[in-house]
C-alpha positions, 0 to 999 in steps of 0.5 A, spaced: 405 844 417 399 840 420 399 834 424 394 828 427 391 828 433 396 822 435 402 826 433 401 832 437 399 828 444 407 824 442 410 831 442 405 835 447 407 829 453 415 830 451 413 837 454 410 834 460 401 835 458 398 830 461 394 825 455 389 819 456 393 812 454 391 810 447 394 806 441 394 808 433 390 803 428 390 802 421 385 797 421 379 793 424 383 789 427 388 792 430 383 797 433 380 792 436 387 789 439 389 796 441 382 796 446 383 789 449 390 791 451 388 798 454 383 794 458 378 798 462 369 798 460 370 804 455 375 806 450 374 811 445 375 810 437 377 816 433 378 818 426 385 821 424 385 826 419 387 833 419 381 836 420 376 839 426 369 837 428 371 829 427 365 827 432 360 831 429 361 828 422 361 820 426 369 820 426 369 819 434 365 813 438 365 812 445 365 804 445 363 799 451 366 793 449 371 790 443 364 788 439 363 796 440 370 797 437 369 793 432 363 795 429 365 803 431 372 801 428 369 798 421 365 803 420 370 809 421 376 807 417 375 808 410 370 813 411 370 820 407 369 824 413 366 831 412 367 836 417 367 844 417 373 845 416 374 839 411 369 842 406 364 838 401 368 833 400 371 831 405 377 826 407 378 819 408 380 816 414 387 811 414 388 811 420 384 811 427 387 813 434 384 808 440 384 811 447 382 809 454 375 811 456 374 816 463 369 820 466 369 826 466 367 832 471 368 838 466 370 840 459 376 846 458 378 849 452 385 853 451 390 854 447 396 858 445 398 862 439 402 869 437 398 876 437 401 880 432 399 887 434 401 886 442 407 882 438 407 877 443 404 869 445 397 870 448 394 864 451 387 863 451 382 859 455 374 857 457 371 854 460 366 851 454 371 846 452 367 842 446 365 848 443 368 850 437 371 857 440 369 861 434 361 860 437 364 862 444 367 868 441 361 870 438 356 869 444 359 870 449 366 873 448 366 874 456 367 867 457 375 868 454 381 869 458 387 871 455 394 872 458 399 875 454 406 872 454 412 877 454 417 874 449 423 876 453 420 872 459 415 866 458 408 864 460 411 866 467 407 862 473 403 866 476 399 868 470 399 861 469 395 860 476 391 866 475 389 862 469 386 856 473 383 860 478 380 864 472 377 858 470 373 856 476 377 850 478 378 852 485 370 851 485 372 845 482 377 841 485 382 846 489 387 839 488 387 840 481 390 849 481 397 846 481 397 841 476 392 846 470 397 851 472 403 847 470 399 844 464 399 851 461 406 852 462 407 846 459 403 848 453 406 855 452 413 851 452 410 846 447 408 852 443 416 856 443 421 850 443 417 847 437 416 853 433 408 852 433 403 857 430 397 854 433 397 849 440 389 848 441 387 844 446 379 842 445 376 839 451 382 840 456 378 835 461 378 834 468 377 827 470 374 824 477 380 821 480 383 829 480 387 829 472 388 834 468 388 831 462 389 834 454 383 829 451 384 832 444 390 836 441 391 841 435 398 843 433 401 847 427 407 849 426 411 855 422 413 852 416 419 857 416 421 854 422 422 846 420 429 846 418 430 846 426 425 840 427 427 834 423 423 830 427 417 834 427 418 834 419 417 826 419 410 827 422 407 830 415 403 826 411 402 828 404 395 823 404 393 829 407 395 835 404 393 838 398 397 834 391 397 843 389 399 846 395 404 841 397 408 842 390 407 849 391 411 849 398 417 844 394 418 850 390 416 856 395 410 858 393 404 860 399 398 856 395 391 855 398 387 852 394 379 854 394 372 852 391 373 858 386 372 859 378 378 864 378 385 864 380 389 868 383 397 870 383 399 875 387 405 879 390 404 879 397 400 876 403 396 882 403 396 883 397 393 877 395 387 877 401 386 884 399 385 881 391 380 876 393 376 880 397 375 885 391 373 879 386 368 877 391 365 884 391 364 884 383 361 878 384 366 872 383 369 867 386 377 866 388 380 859 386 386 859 390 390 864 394 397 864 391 403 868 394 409 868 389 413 872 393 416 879 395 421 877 390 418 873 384 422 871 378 420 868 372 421 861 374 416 862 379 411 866 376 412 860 371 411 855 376 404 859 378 402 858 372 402 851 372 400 850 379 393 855 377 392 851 370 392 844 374 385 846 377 379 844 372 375 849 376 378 856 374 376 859 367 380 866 368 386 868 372 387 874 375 395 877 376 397 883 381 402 885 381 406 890 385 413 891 382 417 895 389 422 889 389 420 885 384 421 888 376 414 888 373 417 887 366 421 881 369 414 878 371 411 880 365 416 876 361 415 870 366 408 871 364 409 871 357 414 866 357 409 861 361 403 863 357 407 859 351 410 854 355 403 851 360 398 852 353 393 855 357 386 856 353 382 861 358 383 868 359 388 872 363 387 878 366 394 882 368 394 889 373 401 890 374 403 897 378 410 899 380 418 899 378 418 898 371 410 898 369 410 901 362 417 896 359 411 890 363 405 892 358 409 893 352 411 886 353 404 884 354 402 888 349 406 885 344 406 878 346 401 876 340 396 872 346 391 878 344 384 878 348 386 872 352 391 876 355 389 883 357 392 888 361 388 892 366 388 899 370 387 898 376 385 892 381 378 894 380 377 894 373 382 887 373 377 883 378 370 886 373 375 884 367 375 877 370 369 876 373 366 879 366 370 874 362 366 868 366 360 869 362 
């Protein structure tokens, strides 16, 4: 789960990161009255939405003066923001975050997630804050620092103090060694008690009068873990989430839509990611990553069905299936059962291997659908058998 910049400041300052002071607005306005009572020449107005690379898109305006904020404000809000990671068409801004303007002596980046094959928390920094750190990684990885967290014992505070000597501060500002070390210990906590899958600080700045300061923040947080955290809960908002794969969670279904013609319904996140790769090499395009689960039933094939066949872009679907857990003939049934019950009118591909794989194509076989519903040997041939039926 994904929330706004404003939100992730709330929670990262309960934990003691430092923020810049700023009020929320859901019109003009309000903007300009939170200006006026954060006082001070410049204040910044910035887009709230789900999404990175807001400045980039016109989502962030550095302002001098209410009339600046007032015309910043009026232009923002109620714009379709487009950003990289929004794609083509973009999200609509409903809201703004007003924050206090200062002068700023260096851009940072760090930011904390969990490294799966050393099994542990990696804290990442950089001095090229305000840089998308993909672009970093890409030209000049030597300007990474990672530290890897034991779980057993914490981001421990001598890491956290290389950290910041690592990234130059005591060439800096020797003042501010201790307060970018205990800046980093506060994320790493942030990212443990909250049960985060990502904290990403970008810029993390250092200010003129000696702060350390978190001047934007990204959080997500690991949707099995929620049921821990009802108050994090409060801060999702369904205007930003996708109408399918916010329906798709209530039923626990892993749905990601995407910009293809073909749908995918798999068992298995790496199953899924193998079978999109596989339709792009056959010249296709997926529709969705949809993973229904170790231990799919009927219903929630069913409920894929109908998730899949509510996008107007997809004109064939693509099923794989490996039965370990799951029975395949109890999917083919769900898909058979499901084929009468959504009325779909585009072909169906359907690879099903495993326990119980012949039972599974006898009931495909006879279930009187004919070419619409066609049965594959193998992944390869499902994904051209798929790509083929677009024409």
């Amino acid at each position: 789960m994904k929330i706004h910049e404003y939100q992730a400041k709330q929670v990262l300052s309960r934990y003691g990161v430092p923020v810049p002071r700023g009020k929320v607005a859901e019109s003009v306005e309000e903007a300009v009255e939170s200006a006026r009572e954060l006082g001070g020449e410049i204040c910044v107005v910035k887009a709230q939405i789900h999404a990175g690379g807001r400045g980039k898109g016109g989502g962030v305006k550095v302002c001098r003066g209410l009339d600046e904020v007032r015309e910043s404000a009026e232009k923002i809000l109620g714009m379709q923001l487009v950003t990289k990671q929004t794609g083509p068409k973009g999200q609509k801004v409903l809201r703004l975050l007003v924050e206090e303007g200062m002068e700023i002596v260096k851009e940072l980046y760090c930011s904390v997630l969990v490294d799966r094959t050393r099994q542990s928390v990696v804290v990442l920094a950089s001095t090229e804050g305000g840089m998308d750190i993909e672009e970093v990684a890409a030209s000049t990885p030597e300007k990474i620092l990672k530290t890897f967290a034991d779980p057993s014992l914490g981001l421990l505070p001598y890491q956290a103090t290389e950290l910041a000597y690592g990234l130059g501060i005591d060439k800096l500002n020797p003042k501010l060694i201790r307060q970018t070390a205990k800046t980093f210990s506060s994320l790493y906590q942030t990212f443990v008690q909250e049960d985060c899958t990502l904290v990403e600080i970008n810029p993390l700045v250092l200010t003129s009068d000696d702060r350390v300061v978190a001047l934007d923040a990204k959080l997500s947080f690991d949707d099995n873990a929620l049921f821990r955290h009802s108050e994090s809960m409060k801060m999702r908002d369904p205007a930003e989430e996708d109408p399918l794969e916010a329906e798709a969670g209530e039923y626990g279904l892993n749905y990601i839509k995407l910009d293809g013609s073909i749908g995918c319904m798999v068992n298995g996140a790496g199953l899924a990611m193998g079978t999109m790769d596989i339709i792009k090499t056959f010249g296709g395009e997926p529709a969705n990553f949809l993973d229904v689960g170790g231990t799919a039933t009927e219903e929630t094939v069913e409920k894929g069905f109908q998730l899949i066949s509510q996008d107007p872009n997809v004109r064939c679907i693509l099923i794989n299936i490996f039965g370990g857990i799951v029975r395949c003939d109890m999917v083919a049934t769900g898909i058979v059962e499901a084929f009468r019950k959504v009325n779909l009118q585009i072909p169906v591909v359907v690879r099903l291997e495993g326990t119980n794989a012949e039972e599974a194509q006898k009931i495909i076989g006879s279930s009187g659908f004919g070419e619409q519903l066609q049965m594959a040997d193998g992944l390869g041939e499902a994904a051209k058998m798929a790509v083929a039926s677009l024409g």
